[in-house]
C-alpha positions as a printed NumPy array, in Angstrom:
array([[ 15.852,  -1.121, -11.055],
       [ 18.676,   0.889, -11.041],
       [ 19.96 ,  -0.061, -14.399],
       [ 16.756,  -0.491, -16.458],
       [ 16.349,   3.527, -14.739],
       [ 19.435,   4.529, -16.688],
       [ 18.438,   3.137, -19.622],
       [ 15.343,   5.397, -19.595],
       [ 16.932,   8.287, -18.868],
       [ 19.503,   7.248, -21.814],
       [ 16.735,   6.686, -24.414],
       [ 15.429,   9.98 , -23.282],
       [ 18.427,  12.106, -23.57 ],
       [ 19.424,  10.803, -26.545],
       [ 15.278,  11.462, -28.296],
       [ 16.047,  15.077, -27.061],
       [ 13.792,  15.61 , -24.026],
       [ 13.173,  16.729, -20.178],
       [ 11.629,  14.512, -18.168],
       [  8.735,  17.016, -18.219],
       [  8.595,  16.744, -21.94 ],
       [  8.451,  12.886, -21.724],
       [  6.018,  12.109, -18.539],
       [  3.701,  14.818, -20.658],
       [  3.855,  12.443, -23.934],
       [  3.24 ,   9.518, -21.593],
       [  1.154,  11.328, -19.526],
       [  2.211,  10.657, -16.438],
       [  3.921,  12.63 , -13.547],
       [  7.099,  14.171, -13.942],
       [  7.908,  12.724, -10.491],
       [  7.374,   9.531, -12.184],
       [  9.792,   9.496, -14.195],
       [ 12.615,  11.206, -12.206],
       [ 11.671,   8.366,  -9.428],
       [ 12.142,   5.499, -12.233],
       [ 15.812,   7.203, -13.685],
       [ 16.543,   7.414, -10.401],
       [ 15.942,   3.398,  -9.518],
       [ 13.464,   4.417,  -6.688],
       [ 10.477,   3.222,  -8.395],
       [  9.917,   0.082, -10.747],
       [  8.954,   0.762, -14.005],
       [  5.636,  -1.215, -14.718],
       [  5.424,  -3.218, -17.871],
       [  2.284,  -0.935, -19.397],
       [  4.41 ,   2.272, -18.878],
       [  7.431,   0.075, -20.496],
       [  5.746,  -0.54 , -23.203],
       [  4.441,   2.911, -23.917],
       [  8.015,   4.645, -23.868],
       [  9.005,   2.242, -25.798],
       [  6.94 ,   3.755, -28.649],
       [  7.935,   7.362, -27.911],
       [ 11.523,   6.597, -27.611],
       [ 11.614,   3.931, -30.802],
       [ 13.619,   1.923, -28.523],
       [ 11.985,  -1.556, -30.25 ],
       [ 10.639,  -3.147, -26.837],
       [ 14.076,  -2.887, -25.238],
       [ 12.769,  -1.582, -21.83 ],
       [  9.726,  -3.947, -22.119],
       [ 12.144,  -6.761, -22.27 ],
       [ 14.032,  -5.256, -19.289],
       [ 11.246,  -5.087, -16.953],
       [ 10.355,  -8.809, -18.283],
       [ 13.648, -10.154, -17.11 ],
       [ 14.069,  -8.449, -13.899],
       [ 15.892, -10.387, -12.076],
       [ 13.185, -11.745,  -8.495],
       [ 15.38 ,  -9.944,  -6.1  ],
       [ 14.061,  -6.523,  -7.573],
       [ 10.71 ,  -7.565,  -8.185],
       [ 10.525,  -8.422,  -4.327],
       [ 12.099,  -4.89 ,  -2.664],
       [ 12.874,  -4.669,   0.554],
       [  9.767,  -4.056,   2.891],
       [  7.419,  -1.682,   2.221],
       [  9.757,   1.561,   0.786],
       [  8.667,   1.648,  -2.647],
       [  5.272,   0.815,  -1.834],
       [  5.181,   3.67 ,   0.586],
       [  6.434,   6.061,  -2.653],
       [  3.416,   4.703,  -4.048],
       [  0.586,   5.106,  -1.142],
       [  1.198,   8.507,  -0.592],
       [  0.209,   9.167,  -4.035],
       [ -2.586,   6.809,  -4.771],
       [ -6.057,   7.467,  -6.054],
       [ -7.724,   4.759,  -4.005],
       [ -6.654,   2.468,  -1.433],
       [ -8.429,  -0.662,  -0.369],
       [ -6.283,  -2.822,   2.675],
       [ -7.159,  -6.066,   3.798],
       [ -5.59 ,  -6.969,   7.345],
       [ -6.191, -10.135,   9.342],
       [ -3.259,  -9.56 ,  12.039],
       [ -2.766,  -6.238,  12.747],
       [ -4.002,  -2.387,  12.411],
       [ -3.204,  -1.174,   9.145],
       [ -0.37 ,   1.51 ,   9.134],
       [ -2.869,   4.174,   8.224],
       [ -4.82 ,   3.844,  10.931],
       [ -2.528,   2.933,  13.983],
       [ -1.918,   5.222,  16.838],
       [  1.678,   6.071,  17.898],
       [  1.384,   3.797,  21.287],
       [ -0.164,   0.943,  19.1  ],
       [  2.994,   1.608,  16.514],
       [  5.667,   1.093,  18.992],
       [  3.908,  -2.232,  20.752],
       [  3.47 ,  -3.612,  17.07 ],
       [  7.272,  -2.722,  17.069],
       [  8.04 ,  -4.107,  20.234],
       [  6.841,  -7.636,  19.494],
       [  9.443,  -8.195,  16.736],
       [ 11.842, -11.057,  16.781],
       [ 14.762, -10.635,  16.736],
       [ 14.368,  -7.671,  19.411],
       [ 14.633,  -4.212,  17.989],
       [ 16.276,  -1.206,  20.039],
       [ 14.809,   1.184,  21.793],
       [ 16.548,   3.603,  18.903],
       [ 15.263,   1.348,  15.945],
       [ 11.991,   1.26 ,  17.666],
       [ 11.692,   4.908,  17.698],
       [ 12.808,   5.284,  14.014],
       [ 10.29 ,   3.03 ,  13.064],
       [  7.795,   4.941,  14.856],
       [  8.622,   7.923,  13.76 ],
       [  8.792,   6.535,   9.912],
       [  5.061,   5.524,  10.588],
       [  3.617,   8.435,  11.978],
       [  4.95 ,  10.533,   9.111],
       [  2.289,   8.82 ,   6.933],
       [ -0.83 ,   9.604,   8.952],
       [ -1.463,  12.369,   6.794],
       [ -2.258,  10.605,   3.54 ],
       [ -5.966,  10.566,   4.904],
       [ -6.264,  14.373,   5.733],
       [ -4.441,  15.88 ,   2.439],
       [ -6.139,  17.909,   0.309],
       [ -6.652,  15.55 ,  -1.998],
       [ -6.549,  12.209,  -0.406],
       [ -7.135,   9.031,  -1.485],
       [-10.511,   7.096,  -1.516],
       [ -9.726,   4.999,   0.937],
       [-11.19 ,   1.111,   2.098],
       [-10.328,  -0.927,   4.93 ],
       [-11.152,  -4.584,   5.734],
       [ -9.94 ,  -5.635,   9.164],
       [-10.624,  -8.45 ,  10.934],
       [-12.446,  -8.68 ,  14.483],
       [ -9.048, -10.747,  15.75 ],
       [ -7.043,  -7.466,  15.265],
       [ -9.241,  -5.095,  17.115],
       [ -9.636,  -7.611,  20.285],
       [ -5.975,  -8.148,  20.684],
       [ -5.132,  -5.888,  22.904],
       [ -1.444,  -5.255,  22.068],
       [  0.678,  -2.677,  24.516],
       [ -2.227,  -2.862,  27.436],
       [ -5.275,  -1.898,  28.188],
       [ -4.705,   1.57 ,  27.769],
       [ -3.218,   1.339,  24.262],
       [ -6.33 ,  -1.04 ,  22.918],
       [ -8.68 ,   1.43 ,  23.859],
       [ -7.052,   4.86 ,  22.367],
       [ -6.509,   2.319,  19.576],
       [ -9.965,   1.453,  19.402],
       [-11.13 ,   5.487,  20.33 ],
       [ -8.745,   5.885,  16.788],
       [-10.922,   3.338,  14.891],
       [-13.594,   5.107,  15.335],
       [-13.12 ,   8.549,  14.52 ],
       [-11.517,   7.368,  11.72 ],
       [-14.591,   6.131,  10.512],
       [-15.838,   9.596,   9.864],
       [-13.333,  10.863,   7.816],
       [-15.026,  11.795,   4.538],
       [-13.649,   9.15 ,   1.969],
       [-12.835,   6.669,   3.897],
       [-14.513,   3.673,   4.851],
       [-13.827,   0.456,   7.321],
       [-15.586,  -3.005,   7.669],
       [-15.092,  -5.402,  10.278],
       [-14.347,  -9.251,   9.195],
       [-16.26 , -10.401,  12.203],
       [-15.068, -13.853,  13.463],
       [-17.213, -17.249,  13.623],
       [-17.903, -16.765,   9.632],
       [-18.413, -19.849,   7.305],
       [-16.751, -18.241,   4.201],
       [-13.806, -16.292,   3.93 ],
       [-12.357, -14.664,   0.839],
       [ -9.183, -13.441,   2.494],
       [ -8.245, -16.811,   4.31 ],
       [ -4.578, -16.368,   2.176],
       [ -3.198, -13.163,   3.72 ],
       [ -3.6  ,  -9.6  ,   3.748],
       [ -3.3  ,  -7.774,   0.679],
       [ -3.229,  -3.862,  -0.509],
       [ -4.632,  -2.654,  -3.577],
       [ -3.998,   1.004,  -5.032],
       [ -4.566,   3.022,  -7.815],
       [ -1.261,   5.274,  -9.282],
       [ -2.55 ,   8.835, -10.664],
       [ -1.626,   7.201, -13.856],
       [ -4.851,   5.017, -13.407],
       [ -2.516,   1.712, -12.94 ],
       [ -3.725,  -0.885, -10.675],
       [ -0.874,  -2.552,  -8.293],
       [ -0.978,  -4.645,  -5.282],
       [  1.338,  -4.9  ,  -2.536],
       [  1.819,  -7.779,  -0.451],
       [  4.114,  -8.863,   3.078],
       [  5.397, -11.923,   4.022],
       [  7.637, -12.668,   7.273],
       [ 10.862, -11.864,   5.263],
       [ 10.181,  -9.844,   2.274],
       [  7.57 ,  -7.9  ,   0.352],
       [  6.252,  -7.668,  -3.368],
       [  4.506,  -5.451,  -5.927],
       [  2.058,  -6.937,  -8.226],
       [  1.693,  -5.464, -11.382],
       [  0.502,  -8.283, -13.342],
       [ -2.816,  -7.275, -14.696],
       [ -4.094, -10.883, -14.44 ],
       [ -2.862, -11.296, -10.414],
       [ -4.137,  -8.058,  -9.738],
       [ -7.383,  -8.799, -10.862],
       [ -7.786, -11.715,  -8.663],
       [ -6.897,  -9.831,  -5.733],
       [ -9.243,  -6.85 ,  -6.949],
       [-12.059,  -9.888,  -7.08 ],
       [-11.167, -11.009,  -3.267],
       [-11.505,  -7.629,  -2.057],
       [-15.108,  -7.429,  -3.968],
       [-15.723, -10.523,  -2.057],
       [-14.378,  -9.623,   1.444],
       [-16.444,  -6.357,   1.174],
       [-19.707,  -8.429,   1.1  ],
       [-19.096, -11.18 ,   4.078],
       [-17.136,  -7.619,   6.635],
       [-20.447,  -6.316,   8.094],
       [-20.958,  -2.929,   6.835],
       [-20.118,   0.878,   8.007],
       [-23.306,   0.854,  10.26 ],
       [-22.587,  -2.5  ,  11.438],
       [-19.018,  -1.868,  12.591],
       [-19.328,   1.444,  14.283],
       [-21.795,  -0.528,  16.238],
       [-18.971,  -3.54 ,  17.364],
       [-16.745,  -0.191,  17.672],
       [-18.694,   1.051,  19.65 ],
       [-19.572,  -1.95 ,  21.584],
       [-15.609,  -3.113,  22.468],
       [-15.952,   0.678,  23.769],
       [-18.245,   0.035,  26.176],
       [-20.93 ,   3.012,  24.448]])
């Protein structure tokens, strides 16, 4: 990432431009493409292809991005991904095993970090933590993203970190379900069909209007870009969002596993 980043900033030096002057030709963010010179953020085969035609560099950063090597195509957990979410349009998270970050409390955080094996510290737990809670605000911003969340029934009756962390966790759920733009559906359990029986999955949309998906396995992570792959996952989530029961229908089990 780092070196297909300095050839971008190389083409675009050498054409005679800002970064300002280019994201405005390929109308996107100048962040965008400080974050890509820098190696911080992939550059996506669509956006390859288009400074490709305002540099004249004949397809040499689409062939880059082609033939990136898997170990940058798979980064390291979630930090570019994160780059991403706190930008997105819209946001639409499927999760069959635990709270999605967006909507955990700090207590539930730290016993969802307190489970991992190996142990963490008590000073990576915190960092962790910390690292977590700094992204609650994505859903109060000014402008935040449209945001959809898919969780299954399993996840809110685990009661990770006690009694008293399941129910501020489930308190959480709830009021979160009021926050203008956002919406959440339980996956109740004891269905016949499932459309998300593979994994959880996130799908987002960049202010560029690119589609991306992000997924996590036990020991390593990975942005889709792939127009076709995301598309499949987009048709999933279309799929998941008609067998969850709907917004009325799960502030009822909310409010239910309350005791209201």
């Amino acid at each position: 990432m780092k070196m297909v980043g300095k050839l971008v900033g190389r083409f675009r030096v050498c054409a005679c431009l800002t970064q300002a002057q280019l994201a405005s030709q390929a109308k996107v963010q100048p962040e965008t493409i400080a974050s890509i010179e820098q190696g911080r953020r992939p550059l996506l085969p669509d956006l390859a292809r288009r400074l490709d035609e305002l540099l004249d560099t004949k397809k040499a950063l689409e062939t880059a991005v082609e033939n990136m090597p898997e170990v940058d195509l798979i980064p390291a957990w979630a930090e570019r991904y994160m780059d991403l979410e706190r930008e997105a349009l819209a946001l639409s998270w499927f999760e069959n095993q635990v709270l999605p970050g967006l909507l955990q409390t700090e207590n539930y955080a730290r016993a969802v970090f307190r489970t991992d094996v190996p142990a963490l510290s008590e000073g990576e737990i915190e960092e962790r933590v910390a690292a977590r809670m700094n992204r609650m605000d994505i859903l109060h911003q000014t402008e935040p993203p449209t945001a959809s969340f898919i969780i299954s029934e399993a996840v809110l009756r685990d009661r990770l970190g006690g009694d008293t962390v399941y129910m501020e966790m489930l308190r959480h759920v709830r009021e979160c379900t009021e926050i203008p733009g956002v919406t959440i559906q339980i996956m109740p359990l004891g269905r016949s069909t499932h459309a998300g029986l593979s994994g959880p999955f996130i799908l987002l949309e960049t202010p560029e209007h690119q589609r991306l998906a992000y997924t996590e396995t036990q020991r390593g992570s990975q942005l889709i870009s792939a127009s076709g792959d995301v598309s499949i996952l987009e048709r999933k989530y279309a799929m998941l969002r008609t067998q969850a029961l709907n917004i009325e229908e799960t502030r009822a089990l909310l409010d239910q596993l309350l005791g209201e």
